[in-house]
Backbone as CSV, one residue per row, in Angstrom:
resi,resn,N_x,N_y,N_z,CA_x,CA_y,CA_z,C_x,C_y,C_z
1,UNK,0.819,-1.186,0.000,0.000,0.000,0.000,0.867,1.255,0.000
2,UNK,2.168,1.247,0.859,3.169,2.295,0.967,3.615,2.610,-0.810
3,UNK,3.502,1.592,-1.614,4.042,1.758,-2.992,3.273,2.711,-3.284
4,UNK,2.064,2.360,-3.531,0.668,3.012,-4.367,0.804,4.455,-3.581
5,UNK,1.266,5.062,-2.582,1.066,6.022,-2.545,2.563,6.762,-3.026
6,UNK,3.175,6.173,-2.745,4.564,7.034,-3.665,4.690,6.900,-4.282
7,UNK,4.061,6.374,-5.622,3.858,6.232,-6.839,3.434,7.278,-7.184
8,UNK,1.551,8.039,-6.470,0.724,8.668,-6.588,1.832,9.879,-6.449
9,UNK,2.522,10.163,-5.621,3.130,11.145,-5.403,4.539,11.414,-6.457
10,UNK,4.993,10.501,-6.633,6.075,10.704,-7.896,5.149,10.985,-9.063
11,UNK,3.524,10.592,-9.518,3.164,10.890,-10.892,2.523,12.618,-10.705
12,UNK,2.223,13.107,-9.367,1.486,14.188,-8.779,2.954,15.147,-9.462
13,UNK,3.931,14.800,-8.677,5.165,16.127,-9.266,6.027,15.452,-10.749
14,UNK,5.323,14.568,-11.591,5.514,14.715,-12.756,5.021,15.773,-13.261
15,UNK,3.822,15.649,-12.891,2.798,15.925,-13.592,2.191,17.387,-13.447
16,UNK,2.976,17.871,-12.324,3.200,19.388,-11.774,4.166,19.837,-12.597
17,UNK,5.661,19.299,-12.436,6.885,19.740,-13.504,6.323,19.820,-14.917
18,UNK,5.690,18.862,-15.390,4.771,19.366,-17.071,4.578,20.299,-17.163
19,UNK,3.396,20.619,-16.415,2.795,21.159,-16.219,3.405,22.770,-16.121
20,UNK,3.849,23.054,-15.227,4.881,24.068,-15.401,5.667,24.642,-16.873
21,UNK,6.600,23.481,-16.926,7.236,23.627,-18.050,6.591,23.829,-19.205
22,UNK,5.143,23.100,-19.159,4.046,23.984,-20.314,3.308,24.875,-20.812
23,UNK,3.508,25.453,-19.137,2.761,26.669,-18.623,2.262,27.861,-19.445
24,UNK,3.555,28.726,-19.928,3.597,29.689,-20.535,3.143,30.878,-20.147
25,UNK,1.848,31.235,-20.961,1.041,32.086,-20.701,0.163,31.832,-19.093
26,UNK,-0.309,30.572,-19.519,-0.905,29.758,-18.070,-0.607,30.720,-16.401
27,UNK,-1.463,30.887,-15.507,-1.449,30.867,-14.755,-1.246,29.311,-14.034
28,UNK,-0.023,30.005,-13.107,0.329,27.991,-12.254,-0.360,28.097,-11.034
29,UNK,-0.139,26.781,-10.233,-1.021,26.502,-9.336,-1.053,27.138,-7.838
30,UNK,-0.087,27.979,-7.900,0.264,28.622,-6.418,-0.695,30.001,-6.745
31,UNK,-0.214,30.629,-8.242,-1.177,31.603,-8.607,-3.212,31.437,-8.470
32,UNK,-2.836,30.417,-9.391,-4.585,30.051,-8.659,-5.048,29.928,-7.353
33,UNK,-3.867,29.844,-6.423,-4.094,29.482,-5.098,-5.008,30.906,-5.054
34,UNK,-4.129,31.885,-5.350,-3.917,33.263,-5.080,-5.505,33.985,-5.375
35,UNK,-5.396,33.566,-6.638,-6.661,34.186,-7.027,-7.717,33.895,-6.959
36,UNK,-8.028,32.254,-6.398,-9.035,31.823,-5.751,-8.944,32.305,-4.345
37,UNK,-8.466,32.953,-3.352,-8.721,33.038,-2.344,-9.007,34.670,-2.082
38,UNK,-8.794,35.396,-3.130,-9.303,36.752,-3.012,-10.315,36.712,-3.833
39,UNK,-10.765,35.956,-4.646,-12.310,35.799,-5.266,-13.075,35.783,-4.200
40,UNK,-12.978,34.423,-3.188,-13.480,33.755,-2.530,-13.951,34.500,-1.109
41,UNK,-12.697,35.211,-1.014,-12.839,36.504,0.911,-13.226,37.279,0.259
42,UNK,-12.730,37.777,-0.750,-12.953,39.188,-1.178,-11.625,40.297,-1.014
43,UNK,-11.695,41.585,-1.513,-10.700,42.104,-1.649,-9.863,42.363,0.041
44,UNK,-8.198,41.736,-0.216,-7.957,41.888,1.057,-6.479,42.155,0.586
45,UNK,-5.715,42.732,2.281,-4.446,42.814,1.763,-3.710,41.626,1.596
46,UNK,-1.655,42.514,1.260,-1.355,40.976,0.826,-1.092,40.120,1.928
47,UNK,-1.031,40.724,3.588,-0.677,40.176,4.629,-1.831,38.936,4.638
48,UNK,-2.734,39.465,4.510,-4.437,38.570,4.922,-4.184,37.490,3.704
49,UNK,-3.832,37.932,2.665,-4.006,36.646,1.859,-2.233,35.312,2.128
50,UNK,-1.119,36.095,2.704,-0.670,35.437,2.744,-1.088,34.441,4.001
51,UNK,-1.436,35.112,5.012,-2.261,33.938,5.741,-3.286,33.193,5.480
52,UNK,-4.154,33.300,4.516,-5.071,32.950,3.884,-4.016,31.724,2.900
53,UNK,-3.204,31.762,2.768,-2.960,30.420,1.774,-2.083,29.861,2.235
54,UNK,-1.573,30.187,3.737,-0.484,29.833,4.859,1.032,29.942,3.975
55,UNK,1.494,30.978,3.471,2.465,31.240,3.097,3.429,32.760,3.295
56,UNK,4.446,32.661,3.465,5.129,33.589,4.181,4.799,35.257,2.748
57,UNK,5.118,36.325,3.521,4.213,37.168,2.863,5.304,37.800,1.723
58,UNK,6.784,37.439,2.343,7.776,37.690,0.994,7.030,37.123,-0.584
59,UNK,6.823,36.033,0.049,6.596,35.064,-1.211,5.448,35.062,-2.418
60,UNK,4.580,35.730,-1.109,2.753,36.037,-1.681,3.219,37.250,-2.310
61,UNK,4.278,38.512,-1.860,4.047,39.676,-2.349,4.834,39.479,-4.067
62,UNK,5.833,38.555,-4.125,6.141,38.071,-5.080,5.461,37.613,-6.416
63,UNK,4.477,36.774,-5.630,3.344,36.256,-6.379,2.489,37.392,-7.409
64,UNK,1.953,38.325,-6.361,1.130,39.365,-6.352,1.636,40.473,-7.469
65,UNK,2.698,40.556,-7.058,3.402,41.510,-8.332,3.058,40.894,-9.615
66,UNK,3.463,39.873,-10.153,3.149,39.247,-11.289,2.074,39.248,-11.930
67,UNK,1.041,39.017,-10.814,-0.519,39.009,-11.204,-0.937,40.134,-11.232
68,UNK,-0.387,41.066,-10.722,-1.032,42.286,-10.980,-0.454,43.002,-12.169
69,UNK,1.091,42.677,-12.736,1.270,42.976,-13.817,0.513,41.949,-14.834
70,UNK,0.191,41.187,-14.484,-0.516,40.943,-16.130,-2.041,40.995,-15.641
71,UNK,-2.342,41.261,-14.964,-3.435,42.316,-14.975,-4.614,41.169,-14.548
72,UNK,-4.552,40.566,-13.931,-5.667,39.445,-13.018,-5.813,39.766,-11.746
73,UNK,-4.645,40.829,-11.133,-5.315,41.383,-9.567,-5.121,42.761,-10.080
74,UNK,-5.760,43.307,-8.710,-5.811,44.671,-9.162,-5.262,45.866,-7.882
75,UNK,-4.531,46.681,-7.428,-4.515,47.022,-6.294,-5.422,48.247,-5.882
76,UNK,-6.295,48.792,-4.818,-7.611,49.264,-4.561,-7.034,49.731,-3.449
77,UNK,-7.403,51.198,-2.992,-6.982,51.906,-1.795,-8.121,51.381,-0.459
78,UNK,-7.354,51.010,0.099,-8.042,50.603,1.416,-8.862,51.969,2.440
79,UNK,-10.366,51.884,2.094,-10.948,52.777,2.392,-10.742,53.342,3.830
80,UNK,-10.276,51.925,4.767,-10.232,52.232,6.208,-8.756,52.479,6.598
81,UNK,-7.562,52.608,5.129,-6.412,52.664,6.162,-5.217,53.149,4.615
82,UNK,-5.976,54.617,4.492,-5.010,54.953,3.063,-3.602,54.448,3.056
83,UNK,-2.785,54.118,3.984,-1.881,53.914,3.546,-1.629,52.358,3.224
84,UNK,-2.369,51.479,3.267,-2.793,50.456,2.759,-3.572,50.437,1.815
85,UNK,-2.974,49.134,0.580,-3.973,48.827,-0.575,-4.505,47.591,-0.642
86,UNK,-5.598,47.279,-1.396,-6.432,46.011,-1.476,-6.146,45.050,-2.183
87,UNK,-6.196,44.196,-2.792,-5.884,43.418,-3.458,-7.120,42.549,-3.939
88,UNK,-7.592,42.586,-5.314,-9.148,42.525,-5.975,-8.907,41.742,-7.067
89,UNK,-9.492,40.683,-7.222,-9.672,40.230,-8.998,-10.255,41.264,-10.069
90,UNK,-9.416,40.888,-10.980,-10.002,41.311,-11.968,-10.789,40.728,-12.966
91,UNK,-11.356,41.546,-13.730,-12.268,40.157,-15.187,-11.147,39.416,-15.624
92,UNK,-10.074,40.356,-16.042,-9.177,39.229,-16.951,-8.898,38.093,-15.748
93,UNK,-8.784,37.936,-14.573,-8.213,37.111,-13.225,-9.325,35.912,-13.227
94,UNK,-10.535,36.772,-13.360,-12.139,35.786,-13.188,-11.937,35.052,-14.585
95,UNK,-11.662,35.563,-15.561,-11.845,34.592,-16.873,-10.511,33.428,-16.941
96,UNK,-8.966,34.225,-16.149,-8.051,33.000,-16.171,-8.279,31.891,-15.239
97,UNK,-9.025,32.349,-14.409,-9.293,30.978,-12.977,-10.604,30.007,-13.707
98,UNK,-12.050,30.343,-14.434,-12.475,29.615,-15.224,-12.222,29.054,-16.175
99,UNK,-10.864,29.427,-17.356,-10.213,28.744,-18.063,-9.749,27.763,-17.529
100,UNK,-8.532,27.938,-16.026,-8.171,26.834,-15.637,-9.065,25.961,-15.303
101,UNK,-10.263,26.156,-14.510,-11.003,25.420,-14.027,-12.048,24.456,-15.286
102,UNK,-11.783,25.160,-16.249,-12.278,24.539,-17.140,-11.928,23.224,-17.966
103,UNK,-10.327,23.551,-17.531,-9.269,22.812,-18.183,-8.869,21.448,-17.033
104,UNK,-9.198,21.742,-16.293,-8.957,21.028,-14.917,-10.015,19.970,-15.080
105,UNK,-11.263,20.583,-14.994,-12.319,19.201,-15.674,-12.444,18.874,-16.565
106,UNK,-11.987,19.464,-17.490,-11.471,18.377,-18.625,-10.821,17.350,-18.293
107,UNK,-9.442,17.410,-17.833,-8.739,16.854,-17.246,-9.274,15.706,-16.292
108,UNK,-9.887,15.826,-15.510,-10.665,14.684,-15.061,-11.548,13.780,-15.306
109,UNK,-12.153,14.925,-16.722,-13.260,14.030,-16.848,-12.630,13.166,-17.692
110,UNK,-11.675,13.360,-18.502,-10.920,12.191,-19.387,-10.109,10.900,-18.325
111,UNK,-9.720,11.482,-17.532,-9.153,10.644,-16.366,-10.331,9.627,-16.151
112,UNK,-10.938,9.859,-15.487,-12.398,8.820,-15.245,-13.094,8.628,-16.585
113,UNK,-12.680,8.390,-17.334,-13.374,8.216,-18.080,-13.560,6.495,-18.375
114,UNK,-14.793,6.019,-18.334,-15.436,4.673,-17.708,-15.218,4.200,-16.630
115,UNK,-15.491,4.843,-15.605,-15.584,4.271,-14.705,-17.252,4.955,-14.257
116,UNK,-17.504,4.091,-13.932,-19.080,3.578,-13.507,-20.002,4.913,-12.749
117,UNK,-21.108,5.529,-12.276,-21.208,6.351,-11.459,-21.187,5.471,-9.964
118,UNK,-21.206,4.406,-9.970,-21.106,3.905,-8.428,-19.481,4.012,-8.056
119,UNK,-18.796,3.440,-8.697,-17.472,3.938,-8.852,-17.067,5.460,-8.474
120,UNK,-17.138,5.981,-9.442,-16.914,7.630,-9.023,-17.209,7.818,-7.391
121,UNK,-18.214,7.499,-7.259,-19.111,8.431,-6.176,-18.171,7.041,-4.149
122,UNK,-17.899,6.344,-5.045,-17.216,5.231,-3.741,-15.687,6.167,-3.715
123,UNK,-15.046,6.091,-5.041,-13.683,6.993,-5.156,-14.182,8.260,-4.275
124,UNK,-14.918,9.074,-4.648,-15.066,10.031,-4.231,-15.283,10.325,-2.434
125,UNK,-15.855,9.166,-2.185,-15.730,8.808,-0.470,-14.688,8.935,0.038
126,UNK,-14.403,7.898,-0.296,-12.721,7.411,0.010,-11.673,8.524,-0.096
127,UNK,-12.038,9.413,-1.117,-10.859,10.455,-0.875,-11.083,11.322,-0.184
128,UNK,-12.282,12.201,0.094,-12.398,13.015,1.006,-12.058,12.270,2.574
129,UNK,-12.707,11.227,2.521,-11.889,10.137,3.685,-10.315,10.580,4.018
130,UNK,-9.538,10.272,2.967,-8.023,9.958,2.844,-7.547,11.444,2.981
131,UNK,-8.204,12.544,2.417,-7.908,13.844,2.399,-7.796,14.116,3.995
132,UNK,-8.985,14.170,4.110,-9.436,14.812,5.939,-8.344,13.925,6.547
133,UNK,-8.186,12.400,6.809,-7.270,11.938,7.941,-5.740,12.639,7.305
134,UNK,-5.592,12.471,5.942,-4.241,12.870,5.771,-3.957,14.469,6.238
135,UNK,-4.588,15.163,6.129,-4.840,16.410,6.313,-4.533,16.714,8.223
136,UNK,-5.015,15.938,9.016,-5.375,15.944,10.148,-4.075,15.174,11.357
137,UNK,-3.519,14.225,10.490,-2.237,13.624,10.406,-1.226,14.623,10.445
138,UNK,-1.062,14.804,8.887,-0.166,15.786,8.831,-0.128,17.305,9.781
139,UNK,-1.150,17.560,10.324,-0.929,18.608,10.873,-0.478,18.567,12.537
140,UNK,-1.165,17.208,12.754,-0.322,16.946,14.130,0.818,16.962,14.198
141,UNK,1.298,16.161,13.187,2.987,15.734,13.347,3.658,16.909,12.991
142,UNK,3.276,18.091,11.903,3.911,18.829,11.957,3.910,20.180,13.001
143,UNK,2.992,20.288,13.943,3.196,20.383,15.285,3.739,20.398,16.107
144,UNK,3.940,18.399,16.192,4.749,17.997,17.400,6.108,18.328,16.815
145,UNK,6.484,18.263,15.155,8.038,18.701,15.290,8.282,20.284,15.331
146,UNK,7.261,20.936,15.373,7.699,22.419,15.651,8.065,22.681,17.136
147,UNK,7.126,22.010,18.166,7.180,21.850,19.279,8.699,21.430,19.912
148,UNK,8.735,20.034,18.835,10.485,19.475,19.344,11.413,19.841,18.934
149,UNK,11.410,20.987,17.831,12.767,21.870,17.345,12.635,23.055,18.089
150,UNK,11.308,23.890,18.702,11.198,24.642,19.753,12.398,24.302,21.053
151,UNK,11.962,23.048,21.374,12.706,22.558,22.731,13.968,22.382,22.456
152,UNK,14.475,21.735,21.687,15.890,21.723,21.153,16.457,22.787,21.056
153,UNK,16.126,24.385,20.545,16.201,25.714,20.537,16.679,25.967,21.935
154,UNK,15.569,25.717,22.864,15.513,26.192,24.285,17.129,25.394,25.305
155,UNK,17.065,24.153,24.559,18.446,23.541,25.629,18.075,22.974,26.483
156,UNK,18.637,22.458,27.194,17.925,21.582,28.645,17.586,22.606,29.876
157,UNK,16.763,22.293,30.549,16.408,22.921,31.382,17.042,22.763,32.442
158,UNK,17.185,23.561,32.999,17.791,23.742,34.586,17.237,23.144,35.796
């Protein structure tokens, strides 16, 4: 069973590196992160969205530049704090996140393609299953090792 999932995971960052490397014009998947989550809250800064996609805010403001030069975010004076700006989709942003999303089910739907609707809908259990514990897993453990490189930091106690 340990195979089948590092398999899944060696074809996941194939298939990301393609993906990339095919990119081009394409918005990639950290960007969609991006622009689905200020669709989704609504216009916010870049601090809020870098917590919003749990990523450090160097990295988001990085992001952000890009997208706002090609013109899918937009920056908006923050009514409650001029010296702060907003950060807003734009149409061209709304039409690249439905392209992808368009392209994405494509993508799946050719993937499944014959497999049964009882099928689908059992897969579909099972992964939100596998999602949530993996999800719930992973966040413990990465916890307890923040916790135990905390203590290691600190030294032995007196």
């Amino acid at each position: 069973m340990t195979e089948s999932f590092i398999d899944l995971q060696r074809t996941v960052r194939r298939a990301k590196a393609r993906l990339l490397a095919a990119a081009g014009d394409d918005v990639e998947s950290a960007s969609q992160a991006l622009l689905h989550a200020v669709q989704t809250e609504g216009p916010m800064r870049a601090s809020a969205l870098a917590a919003s996609v749990q990523s450090d805010l160097s990295t988001v403001s990085r992001q952000v530049t890009v997208l706002v030069t090609r013109g899918l975010l937009e920056r908006r004076a923050d009514q409650l704090d001029g010296r702060a700006s907003l950060l807003a989709v734009t149409d061209a942003g709304r039409a690249a996140m439905a392209r992808h999303e368009q392209g994405r089910q494509a993508f799946f739907d050719d993937v499944l393609t014959g497999w049964s609707t009882e099928e689908l809908h059992q897969f579909a259990q099972q992964m939100e299953r596998f999602t949530a514990s993996y999800d719930e897993i992973h966040t413990a453990r990465m916890n307890e090792r923040a916790r135990t490189d905390a203590d290691a930091k600190e030294g032995p106690k007196a």
